[in-house]
C-alpha positions in Angstrom: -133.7 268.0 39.0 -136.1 265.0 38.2 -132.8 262.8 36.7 -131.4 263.7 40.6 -134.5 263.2 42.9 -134.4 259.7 40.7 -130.9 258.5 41.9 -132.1 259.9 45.6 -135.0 257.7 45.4 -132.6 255.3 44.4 -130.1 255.4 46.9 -133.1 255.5 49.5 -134.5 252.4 48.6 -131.5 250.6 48.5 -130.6 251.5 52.2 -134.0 250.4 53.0 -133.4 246.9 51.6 -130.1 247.1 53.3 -132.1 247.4 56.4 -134.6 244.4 55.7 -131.4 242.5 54.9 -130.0 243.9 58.4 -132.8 242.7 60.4 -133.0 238.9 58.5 -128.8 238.7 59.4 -129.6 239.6 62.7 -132.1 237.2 63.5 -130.3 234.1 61.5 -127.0 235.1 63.2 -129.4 234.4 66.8 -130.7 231.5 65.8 -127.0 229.9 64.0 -125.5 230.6 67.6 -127.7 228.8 69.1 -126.8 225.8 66.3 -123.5 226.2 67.3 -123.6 226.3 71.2 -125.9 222.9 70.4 -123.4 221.7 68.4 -120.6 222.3 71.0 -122.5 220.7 73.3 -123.4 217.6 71.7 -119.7 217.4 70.3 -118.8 217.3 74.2 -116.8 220.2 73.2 -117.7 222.3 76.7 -114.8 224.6 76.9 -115.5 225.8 73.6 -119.3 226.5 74.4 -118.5 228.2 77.5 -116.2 230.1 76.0 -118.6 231.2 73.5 -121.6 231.7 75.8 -119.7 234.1 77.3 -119.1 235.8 74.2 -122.8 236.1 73.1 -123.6 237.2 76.5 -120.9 239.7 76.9 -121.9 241.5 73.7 -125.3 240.9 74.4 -124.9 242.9 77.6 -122.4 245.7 76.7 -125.0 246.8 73.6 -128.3 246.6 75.4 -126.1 249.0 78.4 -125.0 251.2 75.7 -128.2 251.2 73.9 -129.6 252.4 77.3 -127.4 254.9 78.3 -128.1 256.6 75.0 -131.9 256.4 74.8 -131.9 257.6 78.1 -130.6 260.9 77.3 -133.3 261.0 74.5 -135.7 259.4 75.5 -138.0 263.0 75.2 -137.0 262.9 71.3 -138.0 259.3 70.3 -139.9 259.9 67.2 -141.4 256.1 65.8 -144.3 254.7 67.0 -142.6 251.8 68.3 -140.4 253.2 70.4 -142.8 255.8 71.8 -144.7 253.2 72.4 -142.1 251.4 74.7 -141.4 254.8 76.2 -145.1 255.5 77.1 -145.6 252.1 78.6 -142.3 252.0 80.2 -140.9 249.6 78.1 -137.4 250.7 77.4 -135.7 249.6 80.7 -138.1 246.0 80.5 -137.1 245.3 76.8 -132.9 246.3 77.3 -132.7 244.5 80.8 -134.7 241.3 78.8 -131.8 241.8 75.9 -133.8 243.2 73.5 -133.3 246.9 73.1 -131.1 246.3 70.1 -134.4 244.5 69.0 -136.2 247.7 69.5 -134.1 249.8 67.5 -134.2 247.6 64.7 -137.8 248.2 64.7 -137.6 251.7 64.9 -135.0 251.8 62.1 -137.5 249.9 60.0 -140.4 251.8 60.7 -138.5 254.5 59.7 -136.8 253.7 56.2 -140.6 252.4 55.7 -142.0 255.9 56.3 -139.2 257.5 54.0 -139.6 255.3 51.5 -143.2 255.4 50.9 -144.6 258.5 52.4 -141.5 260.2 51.9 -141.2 261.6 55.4 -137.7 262.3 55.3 -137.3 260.9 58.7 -133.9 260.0 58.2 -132.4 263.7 57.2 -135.0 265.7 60.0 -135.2 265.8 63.3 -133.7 263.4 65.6 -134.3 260.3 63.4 -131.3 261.0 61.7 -129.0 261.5 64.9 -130.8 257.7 66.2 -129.7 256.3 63.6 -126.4 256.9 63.8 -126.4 255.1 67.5 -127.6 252.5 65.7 -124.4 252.1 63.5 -122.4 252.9 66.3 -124.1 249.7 68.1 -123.7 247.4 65.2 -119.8 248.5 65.1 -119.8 247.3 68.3 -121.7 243.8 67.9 -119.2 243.3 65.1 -116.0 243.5 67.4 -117.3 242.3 70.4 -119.2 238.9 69.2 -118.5 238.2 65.2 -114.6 238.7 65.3 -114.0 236.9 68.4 -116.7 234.2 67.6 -114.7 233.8 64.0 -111.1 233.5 65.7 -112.8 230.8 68.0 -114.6 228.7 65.2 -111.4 229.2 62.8 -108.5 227.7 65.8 -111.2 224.8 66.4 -111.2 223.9 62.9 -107.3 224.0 62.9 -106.7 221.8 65.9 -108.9 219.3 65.1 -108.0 218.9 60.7 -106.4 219.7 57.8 -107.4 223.3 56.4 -109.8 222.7 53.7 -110.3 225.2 50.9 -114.0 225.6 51.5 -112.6 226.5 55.1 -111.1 229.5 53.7 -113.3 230.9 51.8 -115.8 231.1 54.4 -113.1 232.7 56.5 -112.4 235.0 53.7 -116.0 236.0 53.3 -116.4 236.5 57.2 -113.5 238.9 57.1 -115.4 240.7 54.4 -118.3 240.7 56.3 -116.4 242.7 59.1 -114.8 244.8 56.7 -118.0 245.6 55.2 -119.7 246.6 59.3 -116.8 248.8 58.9 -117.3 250.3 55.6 -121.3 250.9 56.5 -120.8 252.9 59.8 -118.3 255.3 58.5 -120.4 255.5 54.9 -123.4 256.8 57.6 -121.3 259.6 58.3 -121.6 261.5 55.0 -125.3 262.3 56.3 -122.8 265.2 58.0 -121.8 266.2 54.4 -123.3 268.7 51.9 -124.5 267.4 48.6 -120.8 268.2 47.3 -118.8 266.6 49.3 -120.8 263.6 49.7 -119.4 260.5 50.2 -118.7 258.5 46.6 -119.2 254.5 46.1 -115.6 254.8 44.6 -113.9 256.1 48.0 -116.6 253.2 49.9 -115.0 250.6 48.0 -111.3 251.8 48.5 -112.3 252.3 52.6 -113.7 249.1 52.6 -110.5 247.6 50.6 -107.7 248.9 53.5 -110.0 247.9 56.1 -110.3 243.9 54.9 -106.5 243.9 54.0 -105.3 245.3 57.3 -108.1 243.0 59.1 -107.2 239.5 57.3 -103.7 239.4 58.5 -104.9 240.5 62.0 -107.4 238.4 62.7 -105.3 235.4 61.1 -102.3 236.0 63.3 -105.1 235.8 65.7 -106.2 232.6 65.0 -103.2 230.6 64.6 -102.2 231.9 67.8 -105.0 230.8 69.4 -104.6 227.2 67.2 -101.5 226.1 69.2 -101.2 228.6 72.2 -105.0 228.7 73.2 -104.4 229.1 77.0 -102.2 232.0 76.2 -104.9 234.4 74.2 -107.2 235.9 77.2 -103.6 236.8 78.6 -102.5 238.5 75.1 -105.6 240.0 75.2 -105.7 241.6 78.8 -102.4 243.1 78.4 -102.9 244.7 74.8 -106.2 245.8 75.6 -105.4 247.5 78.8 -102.7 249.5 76.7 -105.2 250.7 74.4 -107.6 251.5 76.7 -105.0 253.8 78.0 -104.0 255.1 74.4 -107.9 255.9 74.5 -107.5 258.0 77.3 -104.9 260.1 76.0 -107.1 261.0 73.3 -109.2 262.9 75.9 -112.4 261.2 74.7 -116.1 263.0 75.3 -118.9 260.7 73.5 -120.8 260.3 77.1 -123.1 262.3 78.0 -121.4 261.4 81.9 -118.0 261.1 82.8 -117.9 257.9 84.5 -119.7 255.7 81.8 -116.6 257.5 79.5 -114.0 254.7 80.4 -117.2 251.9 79.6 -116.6 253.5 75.7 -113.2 253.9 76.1 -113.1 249.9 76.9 -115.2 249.6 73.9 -113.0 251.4 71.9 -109.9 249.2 73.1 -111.7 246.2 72.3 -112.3 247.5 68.8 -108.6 248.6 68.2 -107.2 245.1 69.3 -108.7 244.1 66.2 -109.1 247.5 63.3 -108.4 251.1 63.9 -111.2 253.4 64.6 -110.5 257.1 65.0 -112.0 258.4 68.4 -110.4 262.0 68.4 -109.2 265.2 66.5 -106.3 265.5 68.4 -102.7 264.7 67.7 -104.5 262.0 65.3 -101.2 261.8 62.8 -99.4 260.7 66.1 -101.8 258.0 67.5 -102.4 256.4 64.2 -98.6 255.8 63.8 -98.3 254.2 67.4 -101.4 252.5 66.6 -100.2 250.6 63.3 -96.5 250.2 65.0 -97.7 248.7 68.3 -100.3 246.6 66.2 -97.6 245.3 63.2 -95.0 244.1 65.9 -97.8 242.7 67.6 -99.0 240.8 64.5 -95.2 240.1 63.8 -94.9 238.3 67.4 -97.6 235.9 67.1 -96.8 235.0 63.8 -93.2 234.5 65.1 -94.7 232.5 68.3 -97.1 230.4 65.7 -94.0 229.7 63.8 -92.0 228.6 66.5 -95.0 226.0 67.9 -96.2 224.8 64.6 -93.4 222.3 63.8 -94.3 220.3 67.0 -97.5 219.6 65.5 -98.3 217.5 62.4 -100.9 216.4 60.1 -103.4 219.0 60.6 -100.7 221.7 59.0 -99.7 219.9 56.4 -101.6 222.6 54.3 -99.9 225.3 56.1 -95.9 226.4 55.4 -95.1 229.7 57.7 -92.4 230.6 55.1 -95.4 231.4 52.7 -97.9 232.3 55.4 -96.3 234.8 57.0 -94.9 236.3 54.2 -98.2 236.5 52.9 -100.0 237.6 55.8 -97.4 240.7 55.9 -97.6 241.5 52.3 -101.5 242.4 52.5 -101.0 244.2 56.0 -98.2 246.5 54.2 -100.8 246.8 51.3 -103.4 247.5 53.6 -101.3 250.9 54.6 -100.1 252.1 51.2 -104.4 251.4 50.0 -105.0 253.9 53.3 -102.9 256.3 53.0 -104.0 256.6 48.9 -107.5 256.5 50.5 -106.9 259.6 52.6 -104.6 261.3 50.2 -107.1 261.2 47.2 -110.9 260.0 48.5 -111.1 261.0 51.7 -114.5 263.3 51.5 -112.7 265.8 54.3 -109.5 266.7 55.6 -109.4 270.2 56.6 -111.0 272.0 59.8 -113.0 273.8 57.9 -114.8 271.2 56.0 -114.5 269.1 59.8 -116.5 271.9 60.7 -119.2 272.0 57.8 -119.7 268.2 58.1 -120.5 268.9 61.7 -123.0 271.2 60.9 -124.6 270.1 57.7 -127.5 268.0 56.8 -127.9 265.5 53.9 -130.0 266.6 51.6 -130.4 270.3 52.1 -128.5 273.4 53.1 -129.7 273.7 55.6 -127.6 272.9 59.3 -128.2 270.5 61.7 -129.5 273.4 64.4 -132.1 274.3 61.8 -132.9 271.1 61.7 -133.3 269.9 65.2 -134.1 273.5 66.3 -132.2 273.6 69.0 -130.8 277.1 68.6 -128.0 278.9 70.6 -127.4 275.6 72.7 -124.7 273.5 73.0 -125.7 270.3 71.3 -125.9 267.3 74.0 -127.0 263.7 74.0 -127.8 261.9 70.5 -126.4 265.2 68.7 -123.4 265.7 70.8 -122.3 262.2 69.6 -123.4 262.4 66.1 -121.3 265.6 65.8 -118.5 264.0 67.9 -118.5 260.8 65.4 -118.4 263.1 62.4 -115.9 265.3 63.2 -113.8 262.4 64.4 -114.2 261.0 60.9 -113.9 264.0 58.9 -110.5 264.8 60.0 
């Protein structure tokens, strides 16, 4: 009993760095933007700083709107001092339209692992601290795909057009792909706060999630950028037109994370955006059949811009000296077939749930007790709505 409470404790401090690690990223990753939009500028580069303003300030906007439309349907249940504070002096809306909800959040994520830590409040497994938190995640996932894939494909075609790929070049794109895989890994490992104690989620099946994810990713995000390297006026249009399709693909999955209809197609844009770049299950229905369109539509995809990269790269020279497309692409379609046969071992041997039964228990259960999530939250003989409806939603999704 002592030997597990220990390893608890553990585990609890560890997310808590995590979170203090979180907050430092976030507020470097701020200030190197603005280094880099300087940097364009001086450079006279001003297409590629437009482009990349209006990067940071389309992510910027689409979390702080999300971020709202969820603390508005619980803003009753706000539970840190922070963000009761902002609620009692009518703060939320000021702080979200001034692009600093996600700011807010982060504070009240802190505040919380703080009080768990050391007073061992157990904010994160009671009430609806836990529930927040997973908005939180779901916020980051979105920052991820919205600002630091696109912002990576932009900095990497630069660097290509302009000289010779440089080892130290690929590492750092390397380690930004792991990055992304790793935004990946944390949201979904968030989710075993839906499991019981024995089925949690093990560092063993994190590690093989978080393997699939960066070998299915690198090949994507590299056909990505070599496309963009020698057909840049030709990527918002490949993007438009695959989005648009997966938006649609997201429809068919009969999606219900909003609390309102209408803002349902603003997530379902979301989602899109995510799936042009990494799969991310939405729905428990006909899953088997989506993922397979999914991975075909997204592999001929891959394929074409590879082929299209191919067929424009012999007009250029010098600058791809250090790149042959009869070992590239080879290369790039070895990991992404990898990438598959790591997934499907993934979901055939690690995968914490795969039956309705246990979909339904990790709906219901909390972390560290027995007890379920209506106990909890005591909201008894209700259906759940607002911060629980999408926590259960996002668990049940991934528990399939």
């Amino acid at each position: 009993m002592v030997e597990t409470q220990e390893r608890c404790t553990f585990f609890r401090l560890l997310e808590y760095l995590f979170t203090l690690v979180g907050l430092v990223v976030f507020v470097l990753d701020i200030v190197l933007d603005i280094w880099t939009v300087v940097s364009f500028y001086q450079d006279g580069s001003y297409v590629y700083m437009a482009v990349l303003i209006f990067l940071l300030l389309g992510s910027s906007v689409l979390l702080q709107v999300f971020s709202w439309l969820w603390y508005s349907d619980s803003l009753e249940k706000l539970e840190t001092t922070v963000e009761k504070f902002a609620k009692e002096h009518l703060l939320v809306k000021p702080f979200h339209f001034l692009q600093l909800g996600v700011c807010l959040r982060y504070t009240g994520m802190i505040e919380t692992s703080t009080m768990d830590i050391f007073y061992h409040t157990n904010s994160f497994t009671e009430g609806i601290a836990m529930h927040l938190s997973q908005d939180f995640q779901m916020l980051r996932l979105f920052e991820t795909f919205s600002e630091s894939v696109p912002q990576l494909i932009l900095m990497m075609s630069r660097i290509l057009q302009i000289r010779e790929l440089e080892l130290i070049t690929v590492l750092k794109f390397l380690t930004s792909a792991a990055a992304i895989a790793s935004s990946v890994t944390l949201y979904h490992r968030s989710m075993r706060a839906f499991l019981p104690k024995k089925r949690k989620m093990s560092w063993i099946s994190s590690g093989i999630y978080f393997l699939w994810n960066l070998l299915l990713i690198i090949p994507r995000v590299t056909a990505l950028v070599l496309f963009c390297s020698v057909l840049p006026c030709y990527i918002i249009a490949h993007f438009l037109s695959l989005w648009m399709l997966l938006v649609l693909l997201a429809w068919s999955q009969k999606t219900n994370h909003m609390e309102h209809p209408g803002w349902e197609w603003l997530y379902r844009a979301a989602v899109g955006l995510i799936w042009y770049f990494s799969w991310f299950n939405i729905s428990t229905e006909r899953i088997k059949l989506t993922v397979v369109v999914y991975y075909t539509l997204i592999a001929l995809d891959t394929a074409m811009l590879l082929g299209l990269w191919c067929w424009k790269v012999f007009e250029y020279a010098g600058c791809w000296s250090s790149l042959n497309p009869h070992l590239v692409i080879p290369t790039l379609l070895g990991f992404y077939v990898i990438g598959i046969l790591v997934k499907l071992i993934y979901y055939r041997w690690f995968h914490p749930n795969c039956d309705e039964k246990k979909r339904t228990e990790a709906a219901n259960y909390d972390m560290d007790t027995d007890l379920t999530l209506e106990d909890v939250t005591a909201v008894p003989e209700q259906p759940p709505t607002g911060v629980i409806k999408r926590s259960r939603t996002m668990a049940a999704n991934f528990y399939i």
